[in-house]
C-alpha positions in Angstrom: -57.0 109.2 -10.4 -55.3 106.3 -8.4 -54.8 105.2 -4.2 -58.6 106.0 -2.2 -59.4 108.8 -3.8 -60.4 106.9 -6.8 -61.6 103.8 -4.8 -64.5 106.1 -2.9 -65.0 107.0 -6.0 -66.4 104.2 -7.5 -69.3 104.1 -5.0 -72.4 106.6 -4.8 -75.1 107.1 -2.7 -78.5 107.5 -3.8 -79.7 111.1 -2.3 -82.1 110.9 0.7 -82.6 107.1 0.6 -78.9 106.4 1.7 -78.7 103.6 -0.7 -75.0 102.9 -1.6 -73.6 101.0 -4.7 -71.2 101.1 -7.0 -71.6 104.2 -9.5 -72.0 101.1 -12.7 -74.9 99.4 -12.6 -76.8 96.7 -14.4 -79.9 97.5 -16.2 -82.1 94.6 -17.2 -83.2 95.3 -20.7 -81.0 92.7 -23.0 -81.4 90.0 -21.0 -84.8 89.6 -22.5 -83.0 88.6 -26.2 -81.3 85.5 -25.0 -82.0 82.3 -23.5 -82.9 81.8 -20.0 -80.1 80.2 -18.9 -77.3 82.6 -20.6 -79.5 85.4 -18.8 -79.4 84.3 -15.6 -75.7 83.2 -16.1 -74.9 86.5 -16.9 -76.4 88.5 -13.8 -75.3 85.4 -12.2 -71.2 86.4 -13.1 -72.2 90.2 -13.0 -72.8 89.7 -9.5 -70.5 87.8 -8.5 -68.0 90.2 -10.3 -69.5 93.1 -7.7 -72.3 94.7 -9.0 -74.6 95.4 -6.4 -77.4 97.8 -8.2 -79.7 95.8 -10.8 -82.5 97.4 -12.0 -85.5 96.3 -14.6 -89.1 96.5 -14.8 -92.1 95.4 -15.5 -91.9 96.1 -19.3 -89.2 94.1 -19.6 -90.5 90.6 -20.2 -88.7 88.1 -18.9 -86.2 89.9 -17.3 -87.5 90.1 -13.8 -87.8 86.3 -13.4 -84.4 85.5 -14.6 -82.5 88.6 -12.2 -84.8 86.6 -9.5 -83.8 83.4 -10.4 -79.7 84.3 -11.0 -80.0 86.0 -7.5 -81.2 83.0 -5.5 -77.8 81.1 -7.4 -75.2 83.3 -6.2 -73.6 83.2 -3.0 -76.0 84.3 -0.3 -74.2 87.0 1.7 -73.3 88.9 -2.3 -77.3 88.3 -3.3 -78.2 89.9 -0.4 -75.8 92.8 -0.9 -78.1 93.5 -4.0 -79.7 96.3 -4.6 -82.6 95.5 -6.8 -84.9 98.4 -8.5 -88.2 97.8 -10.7 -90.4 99.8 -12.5 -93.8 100.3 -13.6 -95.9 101.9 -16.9 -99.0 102.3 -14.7 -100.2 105.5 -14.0 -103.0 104.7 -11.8 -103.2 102.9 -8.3 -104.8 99.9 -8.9 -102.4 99.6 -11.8 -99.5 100.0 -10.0 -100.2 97.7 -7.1 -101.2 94.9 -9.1 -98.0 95.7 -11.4 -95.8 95.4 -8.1 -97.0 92.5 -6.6 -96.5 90.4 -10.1 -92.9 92.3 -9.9 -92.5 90.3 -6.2 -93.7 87.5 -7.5 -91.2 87.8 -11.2 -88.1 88.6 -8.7 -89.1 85.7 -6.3 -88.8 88.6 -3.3 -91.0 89.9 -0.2 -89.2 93.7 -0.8 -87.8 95.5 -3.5 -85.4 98.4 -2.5 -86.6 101.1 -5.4 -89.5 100.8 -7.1 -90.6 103.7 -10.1 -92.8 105.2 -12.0 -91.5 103.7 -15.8 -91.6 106.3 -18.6 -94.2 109.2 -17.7 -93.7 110.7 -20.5 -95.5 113.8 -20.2 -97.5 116.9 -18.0 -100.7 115.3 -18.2 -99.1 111.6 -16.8 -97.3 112.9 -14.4 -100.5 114.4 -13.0 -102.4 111.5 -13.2 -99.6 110.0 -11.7 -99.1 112.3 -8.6 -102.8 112.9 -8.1 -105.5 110.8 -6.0 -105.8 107.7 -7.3 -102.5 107.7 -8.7 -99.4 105.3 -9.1 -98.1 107.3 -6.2 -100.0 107.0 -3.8 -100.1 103.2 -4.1 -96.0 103.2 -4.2 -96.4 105.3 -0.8 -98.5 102.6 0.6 -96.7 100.1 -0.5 -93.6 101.7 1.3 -95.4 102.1 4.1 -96.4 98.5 4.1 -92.7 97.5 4.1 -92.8 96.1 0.7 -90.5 98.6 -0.9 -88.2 101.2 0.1 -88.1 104.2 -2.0 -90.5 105.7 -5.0 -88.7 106.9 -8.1 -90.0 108.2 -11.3 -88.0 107.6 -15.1 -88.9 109.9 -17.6 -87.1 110.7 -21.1 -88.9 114.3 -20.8 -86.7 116.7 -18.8 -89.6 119.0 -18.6 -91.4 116.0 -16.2 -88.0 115.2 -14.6 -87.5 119.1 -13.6 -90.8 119.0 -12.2 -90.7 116.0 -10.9 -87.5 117.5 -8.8 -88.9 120.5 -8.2 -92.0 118.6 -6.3 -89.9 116.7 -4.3 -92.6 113.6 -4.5 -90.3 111.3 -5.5 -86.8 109.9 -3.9 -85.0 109.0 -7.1 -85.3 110.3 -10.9 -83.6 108.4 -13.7 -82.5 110.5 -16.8 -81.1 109.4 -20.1 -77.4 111.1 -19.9 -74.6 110.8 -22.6 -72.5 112.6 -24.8 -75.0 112.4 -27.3 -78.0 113.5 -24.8 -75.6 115.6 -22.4 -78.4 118.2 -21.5 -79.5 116.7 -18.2 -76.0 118.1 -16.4 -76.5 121.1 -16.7 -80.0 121.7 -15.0 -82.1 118.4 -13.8 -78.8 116.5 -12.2 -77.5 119.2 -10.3 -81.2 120.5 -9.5 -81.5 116.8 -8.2 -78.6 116.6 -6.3 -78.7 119.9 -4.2 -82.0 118.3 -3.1 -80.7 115.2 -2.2 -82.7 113.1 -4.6 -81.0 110.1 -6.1 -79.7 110.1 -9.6 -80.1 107.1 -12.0 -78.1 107.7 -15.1 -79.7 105.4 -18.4 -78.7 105.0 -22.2 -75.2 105.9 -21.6 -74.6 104.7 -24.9 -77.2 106.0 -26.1 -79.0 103.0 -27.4 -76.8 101.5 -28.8 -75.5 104.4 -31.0 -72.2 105.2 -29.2 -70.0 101.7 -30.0 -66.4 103.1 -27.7 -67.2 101.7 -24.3 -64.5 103.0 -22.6 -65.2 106.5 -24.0 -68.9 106.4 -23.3 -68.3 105.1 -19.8 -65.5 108.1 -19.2 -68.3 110.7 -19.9 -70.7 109.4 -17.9 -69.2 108.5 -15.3 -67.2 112.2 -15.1 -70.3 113.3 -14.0 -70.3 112.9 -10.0 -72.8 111.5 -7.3 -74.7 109.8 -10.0 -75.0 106.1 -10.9 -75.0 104.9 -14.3 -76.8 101.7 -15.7 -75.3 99.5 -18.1 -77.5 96.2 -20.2 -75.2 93.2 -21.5 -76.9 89.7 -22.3 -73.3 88.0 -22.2 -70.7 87.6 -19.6 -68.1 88.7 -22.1 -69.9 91.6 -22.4 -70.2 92.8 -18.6 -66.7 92.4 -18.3 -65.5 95.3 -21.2 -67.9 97.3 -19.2 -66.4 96.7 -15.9 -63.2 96.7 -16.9 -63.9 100.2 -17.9 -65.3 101.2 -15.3 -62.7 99.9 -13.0 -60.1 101.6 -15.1 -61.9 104.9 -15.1 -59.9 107.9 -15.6 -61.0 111.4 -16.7 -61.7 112.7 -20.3 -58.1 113.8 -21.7 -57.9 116.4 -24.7 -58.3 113.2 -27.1 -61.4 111.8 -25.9 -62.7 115.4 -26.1 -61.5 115.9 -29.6 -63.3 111.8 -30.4 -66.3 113.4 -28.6 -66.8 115.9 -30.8 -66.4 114.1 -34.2 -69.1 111.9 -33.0 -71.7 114.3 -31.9 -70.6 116.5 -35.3 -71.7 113.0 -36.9 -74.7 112.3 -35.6 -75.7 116.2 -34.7 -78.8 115.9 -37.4 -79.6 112.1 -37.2 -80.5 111.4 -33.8 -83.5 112.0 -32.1 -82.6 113.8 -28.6 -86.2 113.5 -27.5 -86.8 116.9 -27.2 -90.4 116.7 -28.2 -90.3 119.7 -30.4 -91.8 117.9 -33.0 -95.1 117.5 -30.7 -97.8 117.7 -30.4 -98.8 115.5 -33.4 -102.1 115.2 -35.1 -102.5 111.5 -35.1 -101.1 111.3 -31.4 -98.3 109.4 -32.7 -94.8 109.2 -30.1 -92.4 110.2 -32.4 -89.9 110.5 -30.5 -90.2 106.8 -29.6 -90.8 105.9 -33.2 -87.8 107.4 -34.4 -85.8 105.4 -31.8 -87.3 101.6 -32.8 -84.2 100.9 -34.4 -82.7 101.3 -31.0 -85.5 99.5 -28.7 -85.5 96.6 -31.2 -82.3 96.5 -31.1 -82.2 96.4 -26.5 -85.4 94.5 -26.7 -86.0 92.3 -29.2 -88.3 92.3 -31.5 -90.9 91.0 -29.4 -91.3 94.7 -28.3 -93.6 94.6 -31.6 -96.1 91.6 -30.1 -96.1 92.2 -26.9 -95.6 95.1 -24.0 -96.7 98.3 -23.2 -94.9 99.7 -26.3 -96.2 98.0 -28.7 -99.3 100.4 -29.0 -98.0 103.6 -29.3 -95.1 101.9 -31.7 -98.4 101.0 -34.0 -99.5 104.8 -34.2 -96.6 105.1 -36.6 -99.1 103.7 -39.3 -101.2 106.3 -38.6 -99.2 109.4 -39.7 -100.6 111.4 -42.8 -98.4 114.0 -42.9 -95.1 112.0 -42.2 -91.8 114.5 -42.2 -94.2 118.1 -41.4 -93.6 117.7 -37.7 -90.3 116.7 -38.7 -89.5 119.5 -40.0 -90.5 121.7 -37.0 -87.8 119.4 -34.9 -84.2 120.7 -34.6 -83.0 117.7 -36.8 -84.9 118.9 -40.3 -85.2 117.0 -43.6 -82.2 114.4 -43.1 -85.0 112.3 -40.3 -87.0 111.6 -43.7 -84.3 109.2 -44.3 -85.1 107.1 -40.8 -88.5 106.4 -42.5 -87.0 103.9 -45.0 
C-alpha cells in the first residue's frame, strides 16, 4: 500500500470520542526500568518523532511523572498535539478520584483526554465498578467537571470487555491483541467498532514473547480502525518500531507461514488468559502468575515491592494443589515446567 491510501491509513479515530492519532502508540510501562532522564529523553524523541497517543497509569510507578516532565520539554505546539490516556486499579469512587487527581498532579496537567478503568479483571469488578459508588461514576463526574474527556475500561478478560461493549458505559475498551492472543478480532473488536466505541490494542508482542517487530507490528496493525500501543525505554528502540510502522505493508504468504511456526511453538506454553483454569481454591490469579516472567520483564522487578500487583503476585505462595487447575486449562502438563 503506497500514495494516500496508505497515509490515511496510518491515523484512526477513537469511536465516539473523535479522538484522532496515529494507529502506533506509546504505552508507558518500560519507562519505569530506566533512569529518569533516559525516560523522559525517550518520550521526549518519541514525540518529537510524531507520536501523538501516550498512554500509562497509575500502576505504573514513575512513569506518569516522567511523560509529564518529557512533555513540558518538547516543542509546545507537538506537546499540545498529545493525546495523553491514564488509568486506574480502583474500583470504587473515592478510589478513583483520589487516583486521578495524583494522575494530574504525576503528568503535571489540569486535563487528561482518556482516563480508564485499569485491569477489571472480572464479573464481580466490573459490577462494583459500574454500580453506585463505583469508579464510574466518579470518571463521569470528573468528565463532567472538565477534568477528562472520555471513560475507558482495560481488561485482559474478554468476557468483561464483551460486556463492557455490550453496556455501552464506557467510550473506549483496550484489549490485549496479537498473533499469539488473536481471539479479540473475531468478536469484541468488531462488536466494538459497529458501536462506535474506541479500540486500544495492548501486548502486541505479547509481552515480550514475540521478538520480530516488523512481523508483530504487520498483524496488528492489519487489523483496521484500531490503535495499537507500543513500550520502549530507549530511543533506539522507538525508532525499529516506528520504522515499522511507517513501512507497514500487509501479511504476505511468508509472514503467514512465520506466523504459524511461532504459534505451533508456543501453542502449549503460553498462557492466553483464558481463565479456564479458575476459579482457584486459594484465590490465586493464575493467569497473572503464569505471566510474571513477562511483567518483570515490562516492569521491573519493583513490581514485587511495590504496586497494586504485588498482592495478588504473593498468592502464588499460597497454592496447595499447584498444576490441578493446570491441568483443567487448555495448555495441560507442559505449564508445570513455568513453575521452576
Amino acid at each position: 500500500m503506497s500514495g494516500p491510501e496508505h497515509a490515511a491509513a496510518k491515523r484512526v479515530v477513537l469511536g465516539r470520542t473523535g479522538l484522532e492519532a496515529y494507529r502506533l502508540g506509546f504505552g508507558g510501562i518500560p519507562i519505569q526500568r530506566v533512569s529518569e532522564a533516559e525516560a523522559v529523553r525517550t518520550v521526549s524523541h518519541a514525540v518529537e518523532r510524531g507520536v501523538d497517543f501516550i498512554d500509562t497509569s497509575r500502576a505504573y510507578t514513575t512513569s506518569e511523572r516522567r511523560i509529564g516532565l518529557a512533555l513540558k520539554q518538547v516543542d509546545a505546539d507537538k506537546a499540545r498535539r498529545v493525546i495523553v490516556a491514564s488509568k486506574s486499579h480502583a474500583k470504587t469512587a473515592d478510589a478513583a478520584r483520589a487516583d486521578l487527581e495524583t494522575s494530574l498532579r504525576e503528568l503535571d496537567r489540569d486535563y487528561v483526554d482518556l482516563y480508564q478503568c485499569h485491569f477489571v479483571s472480572n464479573e464481580a469488578e466490573y459490577q462494583t465498578v459500574i454500580s453506585p459508588g463505583g469508579a464510574l461514576e466518579a470518571l463521569r463526574r470528573a468528565q463532567g467537571e472538565g477534568v477528562i474527556g472520555h471513560v475507558g475500561i482495560t481488561s485482559h478478560s474478554l468476557d468483561v470487555l464483551e460486556r463492557a461493549v455490550d453496556d455501552g458505559l464506557f467510550d473506549t475498551i483496550m484489549v490485549c491483541f496479537s498473533f499469539l492472543e488473536p481471539r479479540a478480532r473475531d468478536a469484541v473488536i468488531p462488536k466494538a467498532v459497529a458501536k462506535d466505541i474506541g479500540v486500544i490494542a495492548m501486548k502486541p508482542f505479547s509481552g515480550g514473547v514475540i521478538e520480530d517487530v516488523g512481523l508483530a507490528l504487520r498483524y496488528a496493525l492489519s487489523e483496521p480502525a484500531i490503535l495499537v500501543l507500543a513500550g520502549v525505554e530507549h530511543p533506539a528502540l522507538f525508532d525499529e518500531d516506528w520504522r515499522a510502522f511507517q513501512e507497514w505493508r500487509p501479511l504476505d504468504q511468508a509472514d503467514e507461514e512465520r506466523i504459524a511456526r511461532i504459534q505451533q511453538e508456543y501453542d502449549k506454553a503460553f498462557c492466553r488468559r483464558c481463565d479456564y483454569c479458575q476459579p482457584c481454591t486459594e484465590e490465586i490469579p493464575i493467569q497473572l502468575v503464569l505471566n510474571v516472567r513477562s511483567l518483570v520483564k515490562r516492569m521491573g522487578k519493583e513490581v514485587f515491592e511495590k504496586g497494586p500487583f504485588r498482592g495478588t503476585i504473593l498468592k502464588g505462595n499460597n497454592c496447595t494443589e499447584y498444576g490441578e487447575r493446570l491441568l483443567h486449562s487448555t495448555y495441560g502438563p507442559q505449564l508445570h515446567n513455568l513453575k521452576r
